[in-house]
N, C-alpha and C positions, 0 to 999 in steps of 0.2 A: 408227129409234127417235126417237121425239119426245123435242127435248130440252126440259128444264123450264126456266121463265122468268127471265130474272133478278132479275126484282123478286120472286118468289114461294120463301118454302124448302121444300126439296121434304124426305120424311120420312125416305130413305137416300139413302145414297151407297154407290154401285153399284162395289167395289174387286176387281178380279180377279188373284189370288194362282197362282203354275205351281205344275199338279200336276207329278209325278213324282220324277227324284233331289234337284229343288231344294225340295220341296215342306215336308219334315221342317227344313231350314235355315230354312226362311223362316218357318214356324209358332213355332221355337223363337225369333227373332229379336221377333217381334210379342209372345210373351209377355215377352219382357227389355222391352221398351217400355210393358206394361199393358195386352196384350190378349190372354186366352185363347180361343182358337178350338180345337174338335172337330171331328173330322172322324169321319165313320162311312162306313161301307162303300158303294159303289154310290152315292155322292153326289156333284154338281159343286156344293153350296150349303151349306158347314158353318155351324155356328153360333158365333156369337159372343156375349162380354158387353158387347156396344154395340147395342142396337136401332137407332141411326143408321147403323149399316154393314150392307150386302148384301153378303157376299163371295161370289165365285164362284172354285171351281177350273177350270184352267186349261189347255192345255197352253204353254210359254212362248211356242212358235210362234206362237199365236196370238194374243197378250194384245195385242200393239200394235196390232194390224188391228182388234180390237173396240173397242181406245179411240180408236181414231183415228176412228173409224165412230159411235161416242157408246153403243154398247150397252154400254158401259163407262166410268166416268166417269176413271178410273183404274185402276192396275195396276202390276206387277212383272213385267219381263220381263227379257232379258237385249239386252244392247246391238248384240250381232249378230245376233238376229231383229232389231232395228229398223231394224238396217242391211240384211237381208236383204228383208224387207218395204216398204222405203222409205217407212216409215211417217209419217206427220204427225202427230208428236205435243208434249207440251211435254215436256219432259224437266226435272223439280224434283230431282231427284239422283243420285248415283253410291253406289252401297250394296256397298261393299267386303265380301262374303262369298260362298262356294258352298258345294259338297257339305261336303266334308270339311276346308279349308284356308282361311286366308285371301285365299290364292295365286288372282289371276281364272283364267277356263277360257280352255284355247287352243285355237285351229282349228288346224292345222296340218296341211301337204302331208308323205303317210307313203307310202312304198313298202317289201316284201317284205326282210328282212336282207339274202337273200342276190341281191337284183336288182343290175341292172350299172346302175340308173342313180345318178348323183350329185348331182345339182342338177335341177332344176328348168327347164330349159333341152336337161335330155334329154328330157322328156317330151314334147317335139314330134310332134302326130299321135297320139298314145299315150290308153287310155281313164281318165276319171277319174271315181270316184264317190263321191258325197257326196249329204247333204241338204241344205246348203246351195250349191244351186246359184247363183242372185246373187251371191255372197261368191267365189262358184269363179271365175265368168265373169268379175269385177270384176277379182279377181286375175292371173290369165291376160292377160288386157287388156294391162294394167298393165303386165305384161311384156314384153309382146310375143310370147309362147308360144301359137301353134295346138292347143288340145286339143280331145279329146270328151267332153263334161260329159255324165254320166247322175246322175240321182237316184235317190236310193237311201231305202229306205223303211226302215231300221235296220241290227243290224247292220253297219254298215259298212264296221267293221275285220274282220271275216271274206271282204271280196269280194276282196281284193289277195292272189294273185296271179292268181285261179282266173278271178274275172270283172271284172276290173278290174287295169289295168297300177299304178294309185297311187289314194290314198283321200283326201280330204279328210275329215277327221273332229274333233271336237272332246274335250278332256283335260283333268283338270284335274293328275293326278299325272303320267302316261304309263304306268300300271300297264298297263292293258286293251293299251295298244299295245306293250307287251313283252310281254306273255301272248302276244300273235300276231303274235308277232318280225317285230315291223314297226320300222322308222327312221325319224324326220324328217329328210326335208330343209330345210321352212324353218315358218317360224311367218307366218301370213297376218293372224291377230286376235287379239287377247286382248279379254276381255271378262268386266265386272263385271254383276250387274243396277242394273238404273234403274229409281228412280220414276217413271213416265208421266204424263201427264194430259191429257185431253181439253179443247180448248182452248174447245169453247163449253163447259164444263163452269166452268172454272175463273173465268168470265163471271158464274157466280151467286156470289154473295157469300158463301152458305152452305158450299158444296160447298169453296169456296177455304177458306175457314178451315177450315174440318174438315179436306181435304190438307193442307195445312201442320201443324195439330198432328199430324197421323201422320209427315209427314216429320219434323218436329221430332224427335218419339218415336224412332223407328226411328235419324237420326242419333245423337240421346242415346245409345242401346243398343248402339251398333257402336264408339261414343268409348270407353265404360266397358268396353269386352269385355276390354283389357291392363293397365285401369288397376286400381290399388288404393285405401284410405282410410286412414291412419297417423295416429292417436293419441298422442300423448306427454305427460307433464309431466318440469316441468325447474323448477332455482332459475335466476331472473331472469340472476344474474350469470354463467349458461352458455347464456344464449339466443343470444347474435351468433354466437361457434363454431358452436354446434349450426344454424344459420337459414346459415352459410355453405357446410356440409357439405348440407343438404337440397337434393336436386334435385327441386323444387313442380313442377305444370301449371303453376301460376300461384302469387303470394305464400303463403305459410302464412299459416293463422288463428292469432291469436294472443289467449289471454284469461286473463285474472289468476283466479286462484285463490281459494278460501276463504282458505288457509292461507299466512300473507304471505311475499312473499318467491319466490312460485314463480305458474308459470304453465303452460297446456296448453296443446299444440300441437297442430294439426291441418295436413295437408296431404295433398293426391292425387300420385301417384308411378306410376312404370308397376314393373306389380307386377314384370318380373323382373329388378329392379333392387333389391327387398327384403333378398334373400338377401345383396348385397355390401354391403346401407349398414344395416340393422341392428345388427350389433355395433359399426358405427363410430358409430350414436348411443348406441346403450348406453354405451359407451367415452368418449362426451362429456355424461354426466350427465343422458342421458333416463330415468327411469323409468315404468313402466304403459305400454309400448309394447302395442298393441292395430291389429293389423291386421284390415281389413274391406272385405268385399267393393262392387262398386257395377254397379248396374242400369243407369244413366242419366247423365252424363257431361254439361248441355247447355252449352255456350258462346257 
């Protein structure tokens, strides 16, 4: 793919998003930031409300290898394909979310409940399958442990015990790997997605300011996911109490009122800290408490 000039701005920027289980996290994530994107059926190129972006879906396997390659100017992947890929790419962030938790996803070495191995160190000679084969052989290395690495093309937690002595497989609860009374022995990776970016990309002037404010956005929307907005007024002479009981992000707003003598407060708080310091500002002469939600967080 030819890349475009850096004296010239080109008319999109080419951003590839993982389909699949990440696919619903990451769309919901872009719209907390100010981008709606649809997706329809049978499509890898949804639409968005930015005519400067080309998004393409993805699988995450692949998102590094195309930016790294320029047919992608950037992207969202997960940090153990880029490790798996040995990709070249720039790496602009760490985007703390998956499927269902906050919690990153783990790779992790799993055998059969009731197998007689224990560690990682029986598995000497023994078959191992996984999709992520680099990550397997890396690991193995590492240890010093002889195995046989097959790759395995899904399903994975289904091959141990039948066609596979242990699995390498990836989790983000361990749900799927108790359904198929499997155990971990050890945890090999945890992993968040990263923003990517292609580094003759980031060379045009354009293309870089445009990644940046989606990084910007996107951190914004992951800062605000725990936080809350709190509202108050108060008289003057119970502002210190109340401003030493308050645990801010940062200082409280503070601004006088019409009616003399009082003033409103404003400050950001992480919301599950509301329920235990509510009554204790009520209790120090806040009135009009008004809690309120936030989109965007930036710092």
């Amino acid at each position: 793919m030819t890349q475009t000039s850096t004296n010239t701005q080109p008319s999109q920027l080419v951003l590839g998003l993982p389909s699949g289980s990440l696919m619903e996290a990451t769309l919901a994530l872009f719209a907390r930031a100010g981008w709606q994107i649809a997706v329809t059926n049978r499509t890898y190129r949804p639409s968005v409300d930015d005519p400067e972006l080309d998004i393409r879906l993805l699988r995450a396997q692949e998102i590094s290898r195309y930016v790294e390659l320029g047919y992608l100017d950037c992207g969202i992947t997960g940090r153990d394909w880029i490790i798996e890929n040995a990709s070249k790419v720039e790496t602009l962030a760490e985007l703390p979310y998956s499927k269902t938790t906050p919690r990153p996803t783990r790779w992790v070495l799993a055998v059969p409940e009731n197998s007689p191995y224990k560690s990682p160190a029986d598995l000497r000679g023994k078959r191992i399958a996984t999709e992520a084969v680099g990550l397997a052989r890396t690991y193995f290395q590492k240890i010093g442990i002889d195995v046989q690495i097959e790759f395995s093309w899904g399903s994975t937690e289904v091959k141990a015990p039948d066609l596979a002595d242990a699995i390498i497989d990836v989790t983000e609860t361990g749900s799927s790997l108790q359904a198929n009374k499997l155990r971990i022995l050890d945890t090999i990776l945890e992993s968040f997605p990263q923003f990517i970016a292609n580094y003759t990309s980031l060379q045009n002037s354009w293309k870089n300011a445009k990644i940046k404010q989606i990084v910007l956005m996107l951190k914004g929307a992951l800062q605000a996911r725990t936080l809350v907005g709190l509202k108050m007024n108060l008289q003057v002479e119970k502002l210190k109490n109340l401003l030493d009981e308050l645990p801010a992000l940062r200082k409280p707003t503070v601004s006088p009122l019409s009616l003399e003598g009082w003033v409103a407060v404003e400050s950001v708080i992480e919301e599950r800290v509301v329920r235990e310091i509510l009554p204790r500002l009520k209790a120090l002469g806040a009135e009009g408490i008004i809690e309120y939600p936030l989109n965007k967080v930036v710092q």
